[in-house]
N, C-alpha and C positions, 0 to 999 in steps of 0.2 A: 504494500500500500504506500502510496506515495506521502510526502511531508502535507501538501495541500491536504489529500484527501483525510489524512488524520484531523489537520485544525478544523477540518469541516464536521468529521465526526463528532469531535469532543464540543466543537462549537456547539453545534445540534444538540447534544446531549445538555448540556448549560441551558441553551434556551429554552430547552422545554422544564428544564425546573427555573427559569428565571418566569417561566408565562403562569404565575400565579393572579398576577392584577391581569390577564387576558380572561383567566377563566373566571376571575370576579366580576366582569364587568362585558364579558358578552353571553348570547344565549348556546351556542354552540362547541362544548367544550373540545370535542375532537376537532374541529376545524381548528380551532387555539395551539390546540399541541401542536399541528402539523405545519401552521405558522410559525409559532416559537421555533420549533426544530429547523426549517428552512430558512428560516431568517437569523437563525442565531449560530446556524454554517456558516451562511454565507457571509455575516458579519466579521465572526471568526477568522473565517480566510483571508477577508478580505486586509482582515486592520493585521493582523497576522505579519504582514508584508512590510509594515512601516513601524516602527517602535515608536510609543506613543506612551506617555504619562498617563497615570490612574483616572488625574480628571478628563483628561482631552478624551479617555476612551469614555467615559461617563454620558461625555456633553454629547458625544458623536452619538452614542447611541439613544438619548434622548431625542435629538433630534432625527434620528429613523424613523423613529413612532411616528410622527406626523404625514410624515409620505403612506409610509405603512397603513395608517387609519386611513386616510383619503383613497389608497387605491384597496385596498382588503374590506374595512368596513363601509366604506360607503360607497364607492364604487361597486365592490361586489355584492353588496347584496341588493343595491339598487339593481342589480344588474339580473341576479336573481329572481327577483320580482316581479309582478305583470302592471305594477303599480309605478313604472317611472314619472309619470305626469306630475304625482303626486309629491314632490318635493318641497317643500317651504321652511319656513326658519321653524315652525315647531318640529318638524322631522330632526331637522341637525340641532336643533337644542336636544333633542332625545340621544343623541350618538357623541352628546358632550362627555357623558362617565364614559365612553371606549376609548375617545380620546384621550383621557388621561390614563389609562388602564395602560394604552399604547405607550404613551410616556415614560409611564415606570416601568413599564417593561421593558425598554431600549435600556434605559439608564440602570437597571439589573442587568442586562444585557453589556452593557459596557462596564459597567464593575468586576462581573465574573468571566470578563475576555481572558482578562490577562494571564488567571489562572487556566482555562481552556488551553488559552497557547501553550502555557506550562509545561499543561498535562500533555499535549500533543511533541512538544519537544522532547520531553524523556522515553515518551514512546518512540520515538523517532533514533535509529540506532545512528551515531555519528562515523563520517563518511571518511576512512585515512586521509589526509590531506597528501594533496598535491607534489612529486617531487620538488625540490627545496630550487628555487632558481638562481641560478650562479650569476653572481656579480660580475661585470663586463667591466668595469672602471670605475672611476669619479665621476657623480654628475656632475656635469656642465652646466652653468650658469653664465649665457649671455647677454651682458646690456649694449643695448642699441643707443649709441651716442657717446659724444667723450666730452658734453660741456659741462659745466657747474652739476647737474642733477645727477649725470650717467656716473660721474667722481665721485659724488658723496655716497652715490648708491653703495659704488662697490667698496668703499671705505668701510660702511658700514656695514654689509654682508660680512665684510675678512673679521669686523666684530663679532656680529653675532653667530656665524658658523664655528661649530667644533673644527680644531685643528690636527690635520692630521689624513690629509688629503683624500677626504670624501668627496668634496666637495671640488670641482678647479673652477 
């Protein structure tokens, strides 16, 4: 199984114990699971990829919920329905508690990412690295110019580089 496929698994697994305020606050609890589970893969994978702080994974997944509720609950089950005419501000005030349901569930979602990845990294058996790549010389450093600027520069480079010809 590949590294992806694992952060997606364990991701999945996470979101469906993070889809607790899904199953509070909509009527169809299987359909909840099988949201949380796909969306808290792909979340998984996705943020997986970029290293990211405890809160940015938070805020990120907070802000999922909202697309999430727009096209899952109101999209689909308008869609669902033989009733789409019937849409007006008392319907979506009705679909206010999924929206927020949605909410805490991203923001669960993004709390127990980082552990998912965790989990998916120690599953994940680490690859021997690479033969070691043989040094060809010194790198080279050159500045373009010999006025006032191009002088100071390389004044200051013969300062701050280690000595001992790494660097020419």
């Amino acid at each position: 199984m590949t590294p992806l496929a694992k952060r997606f698994l364990c991701g999945g697994i996470f979101g469906v114990l993070s889809s607790y305020p899904l199953l509070a606050t909509h009527a169809f609890p299987n359909g909840s699971l099988v949201a949380g589970f796909l969306l808290g893969g792909c979340f998984s994978a996705s943020l997986g990829l970029a290293k990211r702080t405890q809160a940015e994974a938070v805020l990120a997944g907070g802000a999922l919920g909202i697309p999430a509720w727009a096209l899952i609950t109101c999209a689909g089950s308008w869609a669902l329905s033989a009733h789409i005419s019937e849409i007006s501000a008392e319907t979506m005030r009705l679909q206010f508690p999924a929206l927020v349901g949605w909410i805490l569930y991203g923001s669960l979602l993004g709390l127990v990412t980082p552990w998912s990845n965790g989990l998916a990294d120690t599953l994940t058996p680490k690859r021997p690295d690479s033969a070691p790549v043989a040094e060809v010389g010194p790198k080279r450093v050159v500045i373009v110019g010999g006025g006032f600027a191009g002088m100071t520069t390389a004044a200051s480079l013969e300062d701050l580089l280690p000595p001992g010809g790494s660097v020419s």
